[in-house]
C-alpha positions as CSV (number, residue, x, y, z in Angstrom):
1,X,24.9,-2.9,-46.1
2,X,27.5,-1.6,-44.1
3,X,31.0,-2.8,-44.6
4,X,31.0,-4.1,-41.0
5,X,28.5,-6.8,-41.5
6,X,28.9,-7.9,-44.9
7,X,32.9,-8.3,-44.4
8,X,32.1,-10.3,-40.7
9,X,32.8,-14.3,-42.1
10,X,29.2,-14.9,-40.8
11,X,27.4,-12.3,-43.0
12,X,28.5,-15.2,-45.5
13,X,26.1,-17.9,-43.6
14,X,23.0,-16.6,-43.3
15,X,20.4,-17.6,-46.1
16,X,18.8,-14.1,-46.8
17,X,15.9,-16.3,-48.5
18,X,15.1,-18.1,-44.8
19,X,15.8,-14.8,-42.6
20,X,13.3,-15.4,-39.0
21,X,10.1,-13.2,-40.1
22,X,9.9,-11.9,-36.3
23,X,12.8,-11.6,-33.8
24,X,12.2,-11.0,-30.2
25,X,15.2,-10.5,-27.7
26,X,15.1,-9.8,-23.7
27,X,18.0,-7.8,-23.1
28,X,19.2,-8.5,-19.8
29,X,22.7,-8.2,-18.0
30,X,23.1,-4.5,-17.5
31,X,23.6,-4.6,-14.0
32,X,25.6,-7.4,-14.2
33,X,27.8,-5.4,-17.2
34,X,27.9,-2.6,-15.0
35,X,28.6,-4.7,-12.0
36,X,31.9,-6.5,-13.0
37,X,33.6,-3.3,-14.1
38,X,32.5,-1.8,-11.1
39,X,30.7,1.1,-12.2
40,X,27.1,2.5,-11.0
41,X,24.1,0.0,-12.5
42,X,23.2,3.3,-14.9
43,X,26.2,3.2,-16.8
44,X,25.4,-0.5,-17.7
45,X,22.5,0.6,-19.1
46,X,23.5,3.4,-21.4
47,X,26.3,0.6,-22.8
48,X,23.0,-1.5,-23.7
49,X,21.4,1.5,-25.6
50,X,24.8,0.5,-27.8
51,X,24.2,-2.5,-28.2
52,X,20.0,-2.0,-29.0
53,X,21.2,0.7,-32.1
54,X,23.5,-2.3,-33.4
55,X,20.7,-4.8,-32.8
56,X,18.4,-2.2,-34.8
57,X,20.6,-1.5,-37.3
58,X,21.5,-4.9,-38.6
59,X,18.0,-6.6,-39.1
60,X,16.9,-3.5,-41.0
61,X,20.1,-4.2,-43.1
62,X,19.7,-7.5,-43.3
63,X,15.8,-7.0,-44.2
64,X,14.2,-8.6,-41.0
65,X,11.0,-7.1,-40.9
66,X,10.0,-7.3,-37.3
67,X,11.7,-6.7,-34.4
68,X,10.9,-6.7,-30.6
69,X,12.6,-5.2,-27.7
70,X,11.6,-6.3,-24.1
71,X,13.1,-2.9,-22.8
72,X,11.2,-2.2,-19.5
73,X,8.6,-4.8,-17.3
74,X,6.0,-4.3,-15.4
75,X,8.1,-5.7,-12.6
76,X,10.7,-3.1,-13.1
77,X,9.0,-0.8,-11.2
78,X,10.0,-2.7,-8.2
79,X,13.8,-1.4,-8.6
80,X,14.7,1.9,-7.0
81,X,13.1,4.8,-7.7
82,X,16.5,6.6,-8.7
83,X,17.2,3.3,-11.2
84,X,13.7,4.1,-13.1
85,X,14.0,7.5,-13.2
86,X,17.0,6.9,-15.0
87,X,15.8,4.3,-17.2
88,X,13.3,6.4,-18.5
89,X,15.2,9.6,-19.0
90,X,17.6,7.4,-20.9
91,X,14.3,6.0,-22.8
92,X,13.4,9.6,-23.9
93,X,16.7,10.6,-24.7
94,X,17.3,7.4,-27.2
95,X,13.2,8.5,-28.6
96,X,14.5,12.0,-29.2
97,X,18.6,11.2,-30.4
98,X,17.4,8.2,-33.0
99,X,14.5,9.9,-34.8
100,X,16.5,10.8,-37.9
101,X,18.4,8.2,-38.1
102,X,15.3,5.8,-37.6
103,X,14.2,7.7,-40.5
104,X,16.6,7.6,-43.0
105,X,16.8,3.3,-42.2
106,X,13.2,3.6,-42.6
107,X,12.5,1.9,-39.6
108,X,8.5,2.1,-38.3
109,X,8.7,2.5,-34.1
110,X,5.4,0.9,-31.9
111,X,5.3,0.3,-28.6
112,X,3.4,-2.5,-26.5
113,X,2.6,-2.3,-22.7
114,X,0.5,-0.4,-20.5
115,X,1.8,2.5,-21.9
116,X,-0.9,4.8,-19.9
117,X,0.6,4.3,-16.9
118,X,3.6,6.1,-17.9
119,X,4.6,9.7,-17.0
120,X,3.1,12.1,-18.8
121,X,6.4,13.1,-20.9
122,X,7.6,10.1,-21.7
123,X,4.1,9.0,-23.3
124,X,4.5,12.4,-25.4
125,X,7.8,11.1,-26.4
126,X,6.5,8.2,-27.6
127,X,3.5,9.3,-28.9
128,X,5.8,12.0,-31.4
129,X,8.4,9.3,-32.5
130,X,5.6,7.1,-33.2
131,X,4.0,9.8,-35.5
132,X,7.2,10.9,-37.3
133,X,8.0,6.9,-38.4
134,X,4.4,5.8,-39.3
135,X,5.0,6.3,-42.9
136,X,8.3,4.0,-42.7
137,X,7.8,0.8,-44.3
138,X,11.1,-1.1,-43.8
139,X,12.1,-2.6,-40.5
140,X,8.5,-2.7,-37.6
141,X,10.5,-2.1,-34.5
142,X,8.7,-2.5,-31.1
143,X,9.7,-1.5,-27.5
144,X,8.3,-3.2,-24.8
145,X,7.8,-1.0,-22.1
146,X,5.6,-1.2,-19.2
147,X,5.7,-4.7,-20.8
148,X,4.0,-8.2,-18.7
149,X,2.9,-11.0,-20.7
150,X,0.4,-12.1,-17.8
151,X,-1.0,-8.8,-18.0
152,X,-1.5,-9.0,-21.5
153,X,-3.4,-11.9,-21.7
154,X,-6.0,-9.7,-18.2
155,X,-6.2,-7.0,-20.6
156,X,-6.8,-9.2,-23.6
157,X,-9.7,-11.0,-21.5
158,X,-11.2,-8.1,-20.5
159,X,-11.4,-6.8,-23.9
160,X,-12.7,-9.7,-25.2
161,X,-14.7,-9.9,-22.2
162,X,-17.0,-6.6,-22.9
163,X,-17.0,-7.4,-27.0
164,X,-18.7,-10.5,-25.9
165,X,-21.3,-8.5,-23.1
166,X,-22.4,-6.4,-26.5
167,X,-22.3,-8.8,-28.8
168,X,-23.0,-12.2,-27.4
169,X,-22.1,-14.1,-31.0
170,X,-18.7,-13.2,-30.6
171,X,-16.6,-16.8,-30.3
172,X,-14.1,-17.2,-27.5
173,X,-11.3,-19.4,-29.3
174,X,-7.7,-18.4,-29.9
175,X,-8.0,-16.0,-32.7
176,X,-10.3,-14.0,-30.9
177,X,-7.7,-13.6,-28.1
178,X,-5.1,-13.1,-30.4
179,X,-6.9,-10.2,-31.6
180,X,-6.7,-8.4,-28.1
181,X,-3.5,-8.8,-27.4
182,X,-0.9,-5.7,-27.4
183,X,0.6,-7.4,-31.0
184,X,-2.6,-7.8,-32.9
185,X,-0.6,-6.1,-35.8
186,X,2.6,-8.0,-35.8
187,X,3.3,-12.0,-36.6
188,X,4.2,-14.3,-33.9
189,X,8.2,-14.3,-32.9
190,X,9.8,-16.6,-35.0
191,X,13.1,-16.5,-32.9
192,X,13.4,-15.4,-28.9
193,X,16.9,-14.2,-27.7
194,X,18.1,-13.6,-24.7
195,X,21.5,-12.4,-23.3
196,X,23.1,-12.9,-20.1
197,X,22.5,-16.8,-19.8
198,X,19.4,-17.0,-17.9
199,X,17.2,-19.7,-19.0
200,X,13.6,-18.5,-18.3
201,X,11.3,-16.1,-20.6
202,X,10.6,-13.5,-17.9
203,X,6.8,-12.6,-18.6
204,X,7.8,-12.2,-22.3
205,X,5.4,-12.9,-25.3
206,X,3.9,-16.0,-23.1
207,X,1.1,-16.7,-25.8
208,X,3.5,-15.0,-28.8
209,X,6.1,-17.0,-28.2
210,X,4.4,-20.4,-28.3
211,X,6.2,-22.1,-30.9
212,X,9.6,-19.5,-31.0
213,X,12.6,-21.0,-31.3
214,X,15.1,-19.9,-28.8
215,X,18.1,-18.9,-28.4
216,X,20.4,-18.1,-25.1
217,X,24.0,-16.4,-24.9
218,X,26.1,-16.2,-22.1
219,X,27.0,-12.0,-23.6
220,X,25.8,-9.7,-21.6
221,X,23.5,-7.4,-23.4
222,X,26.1,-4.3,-23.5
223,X,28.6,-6.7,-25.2
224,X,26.1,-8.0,-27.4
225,X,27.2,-7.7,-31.1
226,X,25.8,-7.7,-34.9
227,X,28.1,-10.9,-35.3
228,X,25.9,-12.5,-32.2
229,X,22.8,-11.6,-33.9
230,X,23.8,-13.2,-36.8
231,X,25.3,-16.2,-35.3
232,X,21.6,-16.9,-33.7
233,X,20.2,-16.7,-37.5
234,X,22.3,-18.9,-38.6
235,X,21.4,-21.3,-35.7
236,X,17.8,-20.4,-36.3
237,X,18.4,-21.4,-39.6
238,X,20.1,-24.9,-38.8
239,X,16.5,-26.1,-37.1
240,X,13.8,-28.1,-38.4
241,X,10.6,-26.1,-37.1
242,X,8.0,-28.9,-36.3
243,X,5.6,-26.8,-34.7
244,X,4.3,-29.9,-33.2
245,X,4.5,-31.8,-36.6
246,X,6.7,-34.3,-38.2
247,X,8.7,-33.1,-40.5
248,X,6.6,-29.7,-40.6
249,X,9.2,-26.4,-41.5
């Protein structure tokens, strides 16, 4: 551990026995970071880049063993051209920069989304950082980029939609959509954060996120912390998870 967290009085709280399995977080507020210190919407962004290697960092300390970023939409592409441009470089840059040090935390990297419809470079990016933490067998962390729920669940359908055309026994029920979705390989989000205080998922983990519990923060994703992370684990942690139930954890 680094002396950072384990010295923070909330390091203290968290059960390490009842840590969430899965976290997922939908980093928003850049602009908005960016915007109150009035400085151009870019520089909001490479503050969250900050904030996404603390985020990192402390559940591979704290032994968290999945981890989901919501780091570009499908509906990003609406901003301007110049913004994702940006974005992307800035993408690249953080796949090239955290390699080693993704490494030596032994930290595995995927990536969910339509990925294909990237540029050309920034799919070899991802393809190489990919490779070079495959053998890592600590923390799974996943970028969501070119990332929409509702076209997850189209692809998913489709998918399941030509198994079933060559092999008509195939059963339609929710395991078999599960199976098509982008996160076949990792567990269902156990906790959803999201900074900036908007109260709405955004076309994040629709089907995934089912029975997440959440958690909102007015911080703006530049200024979130290791000590906000925990302090949504330790609410995680104060829950009774129903999951529909009585008295179900």
């Amino acid at each position: 551990m680094t002396t950072a967290l384990t010295e923070t009085p909330l390091f203290s709280e968290i059960d390490r026995e009842r840590l969430p399995h899965h976290i997922a977080i939908i980093m928003d507020g850049n602009g908005r970071w960016a915007r109150k210190r009035r400085l151009p919407r870019i520089a909001g962004h490479r503050a969250g880049i900050r904030a996404v290697r603390n985020a990192v960092e402390a559940c591979a300390r704290l032994g968290v063993p999945y981890l989901t970023l919501y780091a570009f939409s499908i509906e990003n592409w609406k901003r301007p051209h110049s913004e994702v441009k940006l974005l992307m470089q800035l993408l690249r840059q953080y796949l090239k920069k955290e390699i080693g040090e993704l490494n030596q935390q032994n930290i595995r990297l995927g990536v969910i989304g339509r990925v294909r419809e990237l540029e050309p470079p920034v799919q070899r990016d991802l393809a190489r950082a990919i490779e070079k933490t495959r053998r890592n067998t600590g923390l799974r962390l996943t970028l969501a980029l070119n990332y929409g729920s509702r076209a997850e669940l189209v692809d998913a359908v489709r998918a399941l939609a030509r198994h079933l055309k060559q092999d008509g026994r195939v059963s339609v029920d929710e395991a078999a959509i599960s199976r098509h979705l982008y996160t076949r390989d990792l567990p269902d989000p156990d906790l959803l954060i999201r900074t900036s205080g908007e109260m709405r998922l955004s076309n994040f983990l629709l089907w995934q996120a089912a029975y997440a519990e959440l958690w909102v923060t007015q911080t703006l994703w530049p200024d979130f912390t290791q000590n906000d992370l925990l302090q949504a684990i330790i609410d995680y942690q104060k829950r009774e998870r129903r999951y529909g139930g009585l008295g179900l954890r």
